[in-house]
C-alpha positions in Angstrom: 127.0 133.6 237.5 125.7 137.4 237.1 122.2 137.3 237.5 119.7 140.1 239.4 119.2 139.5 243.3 115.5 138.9 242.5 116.3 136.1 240.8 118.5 134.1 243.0 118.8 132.4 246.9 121.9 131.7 248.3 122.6 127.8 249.7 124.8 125.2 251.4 124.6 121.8 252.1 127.8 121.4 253.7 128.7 124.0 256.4 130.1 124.2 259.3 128.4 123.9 263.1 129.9 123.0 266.4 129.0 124.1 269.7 131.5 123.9 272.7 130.4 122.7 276.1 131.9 122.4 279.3 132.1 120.7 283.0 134.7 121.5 285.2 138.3 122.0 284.4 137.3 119.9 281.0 135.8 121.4 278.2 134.7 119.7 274.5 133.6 120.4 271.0 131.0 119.0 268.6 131.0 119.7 265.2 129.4 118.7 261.7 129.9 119.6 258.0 126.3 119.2 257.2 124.5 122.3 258.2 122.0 123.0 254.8 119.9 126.1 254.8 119.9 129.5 252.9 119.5 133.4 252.5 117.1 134.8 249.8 118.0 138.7 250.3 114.9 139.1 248.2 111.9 137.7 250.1 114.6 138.9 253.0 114.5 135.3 254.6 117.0 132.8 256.2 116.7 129.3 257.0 119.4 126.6 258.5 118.9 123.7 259.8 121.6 120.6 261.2 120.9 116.8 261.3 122.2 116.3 264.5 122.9 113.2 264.4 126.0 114.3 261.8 127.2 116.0 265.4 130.8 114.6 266.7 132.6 115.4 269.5 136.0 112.8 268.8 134.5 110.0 271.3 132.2 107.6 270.7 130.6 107.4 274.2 130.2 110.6 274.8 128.5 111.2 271.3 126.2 108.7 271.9 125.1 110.5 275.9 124.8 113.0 273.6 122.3 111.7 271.1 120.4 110.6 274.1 120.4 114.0 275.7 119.4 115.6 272.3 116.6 112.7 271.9 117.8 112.8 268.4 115.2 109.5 267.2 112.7 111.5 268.3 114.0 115.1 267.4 116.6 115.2 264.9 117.4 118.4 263.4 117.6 122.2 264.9 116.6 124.7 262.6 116.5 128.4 262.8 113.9 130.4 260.5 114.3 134.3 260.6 115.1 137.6 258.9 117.9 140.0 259.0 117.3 142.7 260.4 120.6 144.7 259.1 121.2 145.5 255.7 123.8 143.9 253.7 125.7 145.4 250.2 126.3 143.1 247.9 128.2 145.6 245.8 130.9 145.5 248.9 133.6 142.9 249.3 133.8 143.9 253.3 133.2 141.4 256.0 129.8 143.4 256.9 128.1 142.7 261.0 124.7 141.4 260.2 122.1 141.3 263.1 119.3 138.4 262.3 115.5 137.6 264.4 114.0 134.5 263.8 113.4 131.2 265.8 115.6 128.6 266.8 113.8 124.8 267.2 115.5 122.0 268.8 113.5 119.2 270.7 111.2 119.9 269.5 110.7 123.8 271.8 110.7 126.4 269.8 112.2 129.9 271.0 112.7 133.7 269.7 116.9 133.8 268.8 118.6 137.0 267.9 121.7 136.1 266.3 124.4 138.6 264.9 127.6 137.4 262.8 129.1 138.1 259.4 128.2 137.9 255.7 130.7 138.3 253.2 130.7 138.7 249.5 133.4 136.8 247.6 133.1 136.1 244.1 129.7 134.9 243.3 129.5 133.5 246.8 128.8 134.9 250.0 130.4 133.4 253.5 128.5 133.5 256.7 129.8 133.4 260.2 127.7 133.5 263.4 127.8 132.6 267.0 125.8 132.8 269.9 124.7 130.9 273.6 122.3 128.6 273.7 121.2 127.7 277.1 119.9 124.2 276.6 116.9 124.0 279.3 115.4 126.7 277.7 114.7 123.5 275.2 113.9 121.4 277.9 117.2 119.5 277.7 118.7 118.2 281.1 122.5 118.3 281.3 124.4 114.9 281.5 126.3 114.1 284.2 130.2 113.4 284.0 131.5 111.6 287.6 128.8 113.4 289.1 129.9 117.1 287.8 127.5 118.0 285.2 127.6 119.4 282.2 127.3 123.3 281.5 123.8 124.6 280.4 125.0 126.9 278.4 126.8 125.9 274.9 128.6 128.5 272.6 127.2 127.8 269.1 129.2 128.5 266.0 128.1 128.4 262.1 130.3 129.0 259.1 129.3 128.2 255.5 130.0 129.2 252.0 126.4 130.2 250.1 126.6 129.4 246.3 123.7 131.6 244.2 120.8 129.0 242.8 118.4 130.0 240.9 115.3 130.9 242.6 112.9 128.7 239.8 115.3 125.5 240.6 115.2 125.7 244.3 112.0 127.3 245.6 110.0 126.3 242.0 109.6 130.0 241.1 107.6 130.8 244.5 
């Protein structure tokens, strides 16, 4: 699919999130295969959000201490809106360092994120990888408790993804 920037954004519907959390001498991982969002290098705009109730962490128990620490009936997705901030050349197939400034939701709280990771041109599409800490009482989230040790406050986040070009008329209706 050859067609000028301007014309084009770049989606997924299906990438990858996890974060990794710890207590203790114990350590786990949730992940999903449904983070959505998208990068339109013309209007210079990024947006990904996460149902997180797609989140697992291999047991059912703690996924569901989980859902209730995330309030995810009331507050279900995270999303983070932003811009990069770095430039990136699409005429390069180098993993290129990206710096991006947006804001990052989750329950609902709303705070300013800088994020930095990697875009990368191959073929048509363009891979994104990105990580970064996320405190979670900054978002007004209290740590569960496991035997009375609790839970780290601070989660390493991780996103990877595959962005396929759409055209711009389909998906944002020629805005």
């Amino acid at each position: 699919m050859k067609t000028d920037r301007e014309d084009v954004v770049y989606m997924t519907q299906s990438g990858y999130a996890e974060f990794k959390s710890s207590v203790p001498l114990h350590s786990f991982t949730g992940e999903s295969n449904n983070l959505t969002g998208m990068i339109d290098f013309h209007e210079n705009v990024i947006d990904f959000y996460l149902d997180l109730n797609t989140l697992r962490t291999g047991i059912d128990r703690r996924d569901r201490d989980m859902f209730r620490t995330l309030d995810v009936d009331e507050h279900p997705f995270a999303e983070y809106t932003g811009e990069l901030t770095s430039s990136f050349d699409h005429d390069s197939d180098e993993k290129q360092r990206v710096t991006a400034v947006g804001e990052f939701t989750m329950h609902g709280i709303t705070r300013d994120l800088e994020v930095s990771g990697y875009l990368q041109k191959q073929g048509d599409q363009i891979t994104l990888e990105a990580e970064w800490i996320l405190n979670i009482k900054d978002y007004e989230l209290e740590p569960p408790s496991i035997l009375f040790v609790e839970v780290d406050e601070e989660m390493e986040i991780r996103i990877e993804t595959e962005l396929e070009p759409r055209s711009r008329d389909e998906t944002l209706g020629g805005n």
